[in-house]
Each structure stands twice: as structure tokens, then as C-alpha cells.
C-alpha positions in Angstrom: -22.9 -1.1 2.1 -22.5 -4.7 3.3 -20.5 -7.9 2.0 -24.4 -8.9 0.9 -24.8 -5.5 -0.7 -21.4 -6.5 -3.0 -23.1 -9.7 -3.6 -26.8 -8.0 -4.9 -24.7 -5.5 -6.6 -22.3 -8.1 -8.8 -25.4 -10.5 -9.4 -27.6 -7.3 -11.1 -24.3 -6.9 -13.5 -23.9 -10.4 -14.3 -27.6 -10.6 -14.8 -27.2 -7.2 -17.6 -27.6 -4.5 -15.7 -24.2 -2.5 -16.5 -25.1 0.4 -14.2 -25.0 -1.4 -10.6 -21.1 -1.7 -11.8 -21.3 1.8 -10.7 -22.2 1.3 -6.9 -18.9 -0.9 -6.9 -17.0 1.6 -8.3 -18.3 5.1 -6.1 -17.8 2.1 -2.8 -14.0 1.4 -3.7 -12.8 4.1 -5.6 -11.1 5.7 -2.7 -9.6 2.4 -1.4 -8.1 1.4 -5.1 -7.0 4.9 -5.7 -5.3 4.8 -2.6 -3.3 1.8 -2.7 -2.6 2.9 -6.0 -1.3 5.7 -5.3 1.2 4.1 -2.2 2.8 1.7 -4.3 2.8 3.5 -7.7 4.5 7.1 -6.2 2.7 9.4 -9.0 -1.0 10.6 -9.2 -1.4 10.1 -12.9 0.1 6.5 -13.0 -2.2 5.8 -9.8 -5.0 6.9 -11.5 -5.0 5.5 -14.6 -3.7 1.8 -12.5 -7.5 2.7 -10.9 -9.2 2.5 -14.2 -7.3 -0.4 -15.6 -8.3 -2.4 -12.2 -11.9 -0.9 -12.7 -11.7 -2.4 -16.4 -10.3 -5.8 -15.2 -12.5 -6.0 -12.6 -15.2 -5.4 -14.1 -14.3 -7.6 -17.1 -13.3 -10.5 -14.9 -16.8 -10.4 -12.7 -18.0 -13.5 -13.7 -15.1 -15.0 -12.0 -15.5 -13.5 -8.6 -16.3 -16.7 -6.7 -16.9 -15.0 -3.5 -14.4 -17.1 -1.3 -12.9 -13.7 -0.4 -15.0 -10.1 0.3 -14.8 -8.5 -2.9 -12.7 -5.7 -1.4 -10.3 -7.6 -1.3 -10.6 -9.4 -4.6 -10.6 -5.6 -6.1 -7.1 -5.0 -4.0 -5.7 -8.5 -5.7 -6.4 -6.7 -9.2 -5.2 -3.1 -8.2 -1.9 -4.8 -6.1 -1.3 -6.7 -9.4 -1.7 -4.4 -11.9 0.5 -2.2 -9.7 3.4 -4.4 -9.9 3.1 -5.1 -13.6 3.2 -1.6 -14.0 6.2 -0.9 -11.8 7.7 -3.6 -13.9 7.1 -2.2 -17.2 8.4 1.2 -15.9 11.2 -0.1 -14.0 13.5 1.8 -15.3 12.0 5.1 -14.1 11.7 4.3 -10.7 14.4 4.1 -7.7 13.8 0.8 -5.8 17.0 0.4 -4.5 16.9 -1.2 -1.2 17.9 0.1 1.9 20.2 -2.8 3.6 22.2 -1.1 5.9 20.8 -0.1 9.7 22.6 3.1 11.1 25.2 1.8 13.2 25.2 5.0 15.1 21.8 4.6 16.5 20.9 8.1 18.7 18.6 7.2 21.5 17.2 10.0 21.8 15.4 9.7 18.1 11.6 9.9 20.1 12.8 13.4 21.3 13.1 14.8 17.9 9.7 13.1 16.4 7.5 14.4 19.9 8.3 17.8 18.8 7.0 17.1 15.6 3.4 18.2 15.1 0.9 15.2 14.5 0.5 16.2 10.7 4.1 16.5 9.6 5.0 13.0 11.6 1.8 11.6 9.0 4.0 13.5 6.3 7.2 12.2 7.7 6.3 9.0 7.7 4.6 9.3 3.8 8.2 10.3 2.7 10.1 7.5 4.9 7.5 4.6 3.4 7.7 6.1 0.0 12.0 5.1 0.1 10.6 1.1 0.9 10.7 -1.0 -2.2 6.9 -1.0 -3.6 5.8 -4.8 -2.6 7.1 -3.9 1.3 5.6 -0.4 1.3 2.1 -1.8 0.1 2.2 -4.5 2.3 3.1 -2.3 5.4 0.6 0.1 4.3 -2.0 -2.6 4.1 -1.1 -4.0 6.8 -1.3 -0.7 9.5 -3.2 1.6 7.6 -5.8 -0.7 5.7 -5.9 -3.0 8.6 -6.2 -6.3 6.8 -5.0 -9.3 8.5 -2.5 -11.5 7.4 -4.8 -14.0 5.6 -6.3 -11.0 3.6 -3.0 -9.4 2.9 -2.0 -13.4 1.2 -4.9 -13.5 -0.8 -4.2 -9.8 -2.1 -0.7 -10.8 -2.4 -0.7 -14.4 -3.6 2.5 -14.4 -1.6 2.9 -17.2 1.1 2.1 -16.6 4.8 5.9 -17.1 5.4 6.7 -14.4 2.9 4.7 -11.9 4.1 5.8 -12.2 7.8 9.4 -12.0 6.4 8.6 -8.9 4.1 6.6 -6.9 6.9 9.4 -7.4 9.3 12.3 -6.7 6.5 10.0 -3.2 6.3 9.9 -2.5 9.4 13.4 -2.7 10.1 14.1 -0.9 6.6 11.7 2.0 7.7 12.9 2.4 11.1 16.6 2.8 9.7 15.2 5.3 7.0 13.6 7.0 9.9 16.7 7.5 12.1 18.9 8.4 8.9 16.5 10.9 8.8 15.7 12.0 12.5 19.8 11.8 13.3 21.0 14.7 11.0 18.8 17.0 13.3 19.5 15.6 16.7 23.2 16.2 15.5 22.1 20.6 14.8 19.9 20.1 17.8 22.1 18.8 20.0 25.9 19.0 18.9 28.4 16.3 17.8 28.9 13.7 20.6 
């Protein structure tokens, strides 16, 4: 289904016709439950985030002006109700931040993840992003694994092209110290104390 395919879709439910709310939802289901389910850590909470953004979305139709694809209108609502809901529920979730960078860097970190089989670096690397505070983590994810560019990832965001630069590279350094805290303590068994 095409951008125009969106379009004919939104006009037939601002015109009345509830169902073709439906060929939105079966499209994007996936994709909201997804990011969801990155920044919010827990399959219920991500689920029910999904059908508040389906809700709101679906309320909030008639202001879809179509400067953006509606995919990425739909992440705006599902990125935002995310964060409201972290908010509400701060106090259940760990967002600490991870300042430091191991000083003891091991170069041999790539040696340890290339004997790692393809499917548990994906689950490796699930369990490092999941330690990221949730605004870095979703933009990181949507950034590499969604693939939107910058200009999508700002209108998602509403966070200034500056900020985002700064956030994807503040995650990228914070995941790649979470990675080596992680990869060291098994170069260390593997290959003794230096």
C-alpha cells in the first residue's frame, strides 16, 4: 500500500466510512507495536500504548494535513504517547544513564562478538539498547532499524535537528560502553587477567 493508498484510505474515514480505519490499522500495526514495544520495555504497556495511539489517531484524523507520510504522523502519536507513559510510570522504570566509558577498553572486544552466532549478537544487542534511556534507544532504533532519516526522525520527535545529532551520538557512545562492560567480563575468563 502506497503514500496515495494512505491518502484514499483516510479520505473514505473522514467522509463516514469507519471501517477503512481498519486498512490503517492491519498496515501499521506491526510498526507501532514495535516501537512500542523498544521504548516501553513490557508487552502489555506496549500494547495497550498501540491502542491508545490507534484511538488518538484515529480521533485526531481530521488533522492529518499530509505534510508528512502518515507513517510517520502515526510514529509522532505512538513516540508521544510513549513518553507520556514512561513519565507517568517513572517510578517503575530504571533510566539511569550510563555516563561513564570503560577506561579499560580490551581491543580485542570483536573477537568475543564474531564467535557469537548471528541470532544471539541480535539478542545481545536487544539487551544492550534496552539499558539506553528510552528517547536515545527509540531514536537509535529508528534511526538503524526503521531507517528513517534525520528529517523523519524530527518530525516524529519534535526535537530539533541539533538535538537529535547530539542524542544519536550520546547513544552510540552509551551503547558501545554498555557493550564492552558486557563483552570484557568474558574476554577476562577467555583470556586471563592481563
Amino acid at each position: 500500500m502506497t503514500a496515495d493508498n494512505d491518502q484514499l484510505s483516510i479520505q473514505k474515514v473522514l467522509e463516514g466510512d469507519t471501517n477503512s480505519f481498519a486498512i490503517l490499522v492491519d498496515k501499521y500495526k506491526d510498526m507501532v507495536f514495535s516501537l512500542a514495544l523498544k521504548v516501553m520495555k513490557n508487552r502489555e504497556e506496549a500494547e495497550e500504548v498501540s491502542q491508545d495511539s490507534f484511538v488518538k489517531a484515529f480521533r485526531s484524523l481530521k488533522n492529518f494535513k499530509g505534510d508528512a507520510k502518515f507513517s510517520t504522523w502515526l510514529y509522532k502519536i505512538v513516540y508521544h504517547n510513549c513518553m507520556d507513559r514512561v513519565k507517568k510510570n517513572a517510578r517503575r522504570y530504571n533510566t539511569d544513564t550510563i555516563d561513564e566509558i570503560v577506561e579499560n577498553k580490551i581491543e580485542s572486544t570483536d573477537t568475543v562478538l564474531k564467535s557469537i552466532e548471528r541470532k544471539e549478537k541480535a539478542v545481545f544487542m536487544e539487551e544492550c539498547m534496552a539499558e539506553l534511556p528510552e528517547d536515545e534507544r527509540s531514536i537509535l532504533w529508528l534511526f538503524y532499524y526503521e531507517e528513517l532519516s534525520l528529517k523523519e526522525i524530527i518530525d516524529v520527535t519534535s526535537y530539533s535537528e541539533a538535538n537529535i545529532k547530539v542524542k544519536l551520538h550520546r547513544a552510540r557512545k552509551k551503547l558501545l560502553s554498555i557493550v564492552q562492560t558486557r563483552v570484557e567480563p568474558e574476554l577476562i575468563n577467555h583470556y586471563g587477567r592481563k
